[in-house]
N, C-alpha and C positions, 0 to 999 in steps of 0.2 A: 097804296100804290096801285096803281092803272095801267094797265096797256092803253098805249094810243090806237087807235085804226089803222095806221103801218107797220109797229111792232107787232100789232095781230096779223094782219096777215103775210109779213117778211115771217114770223115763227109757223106760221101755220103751213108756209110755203116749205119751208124747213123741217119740218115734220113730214109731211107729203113726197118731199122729194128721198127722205131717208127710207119713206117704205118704200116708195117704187125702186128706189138700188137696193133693198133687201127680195122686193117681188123679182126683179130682175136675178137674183142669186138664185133665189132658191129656182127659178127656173132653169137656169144655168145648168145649178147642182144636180135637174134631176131625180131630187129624192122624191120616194111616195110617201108623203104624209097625209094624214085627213086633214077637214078643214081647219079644225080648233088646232092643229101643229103650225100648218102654213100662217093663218092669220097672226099666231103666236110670234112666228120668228118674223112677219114681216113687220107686225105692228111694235116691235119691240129697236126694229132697224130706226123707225122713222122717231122714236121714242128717246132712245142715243144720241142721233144724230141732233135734237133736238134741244139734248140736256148739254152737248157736246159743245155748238157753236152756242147757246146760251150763256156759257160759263167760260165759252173763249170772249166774246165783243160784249157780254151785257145788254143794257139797255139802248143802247145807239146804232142799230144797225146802219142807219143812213148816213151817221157821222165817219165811218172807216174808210179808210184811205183805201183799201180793193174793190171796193163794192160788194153789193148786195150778191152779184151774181157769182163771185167766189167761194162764198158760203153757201150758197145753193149748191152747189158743184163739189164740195167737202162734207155738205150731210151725206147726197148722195152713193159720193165713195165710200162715208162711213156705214151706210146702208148696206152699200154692195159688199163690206170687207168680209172676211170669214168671224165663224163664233170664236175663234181664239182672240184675234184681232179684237174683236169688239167687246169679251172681258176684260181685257188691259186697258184699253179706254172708259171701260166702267169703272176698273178700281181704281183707274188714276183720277176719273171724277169724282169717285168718295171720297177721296183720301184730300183732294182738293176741299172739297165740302167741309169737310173735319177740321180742315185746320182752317179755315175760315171763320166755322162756329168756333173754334178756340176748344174743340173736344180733344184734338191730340196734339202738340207740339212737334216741332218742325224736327228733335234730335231722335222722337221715336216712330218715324212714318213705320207704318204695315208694309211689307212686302206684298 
C-alpha cells in the first residue's frame, strides 16, 4: 500500500494544522514549560488529529462530500482541544483499532 502525492500531502496538511491548534493552546494556556514539554504536547496534537481524521475518511480524502478543508479545520480543533478532550479521542481510537484487528469484540469494549 502507497500514498499517493495528495494523500501525502492532504495528511501531512493534517498533521500540521493539529500541531499549530495544539501551538495555539498551549499559548493560550500559558503554562511554563521547557522545550521537550511544549514540543511534546504540540507534536502529540498534530499526531491525534492525524490518527483521528485517518480513521474517520481513510484513504479518500478527495472523494468526501465536505471537502478537504473541513477536515483541516477538525484536526485543527482536535489540536486546540484540552488533554482531557483529546484522551477520549485516543481511547476511542484504540478501541476503534481493536476491534478492527478482531482483538476485542464489540460486547466487551474497555471503558
Amino acid at each position: 500500500m502507497e500514498f499517493d502525492k495528495t494523500e501525502a500531502i492532504f495528511y501531512g496538511i493534517i498533521g500540521a494544522a493539529g500541531s499549530i491548534g495544539g501551538l495555539i493552546r498551549l499559548w493560550r494556556d500559558n503554562e511554563r514549560l521547557d522545550i521537550r514539554g511544549s514540543l511534546g504536547r504540540i507534536l502529540s496534537s498534530g499526531i491525534l488529529a492525524f490518527g483521528a481524521i485517518g480513521c474517520w475518511i481513510g484513504r479518500a480524502p478527495s472523494d468526501t462530500i465536505t471537502g478537504p478543508v473541513f477536515y483541516v479545520a477538525v484536526a485543527t480543533l482536535i489540536g486546540y482541544m484540552g488533554k482531557e478532550l483529546q484522551d477520549k479521542i485516543l481511547a476511542k481510537l484504540v478501541t476503534y483499532a481493536l476491534k478492527r484487528a478482531g482483538l476485542i469484540d464489540e460486547a466487551k469494549e474497555p471503558d
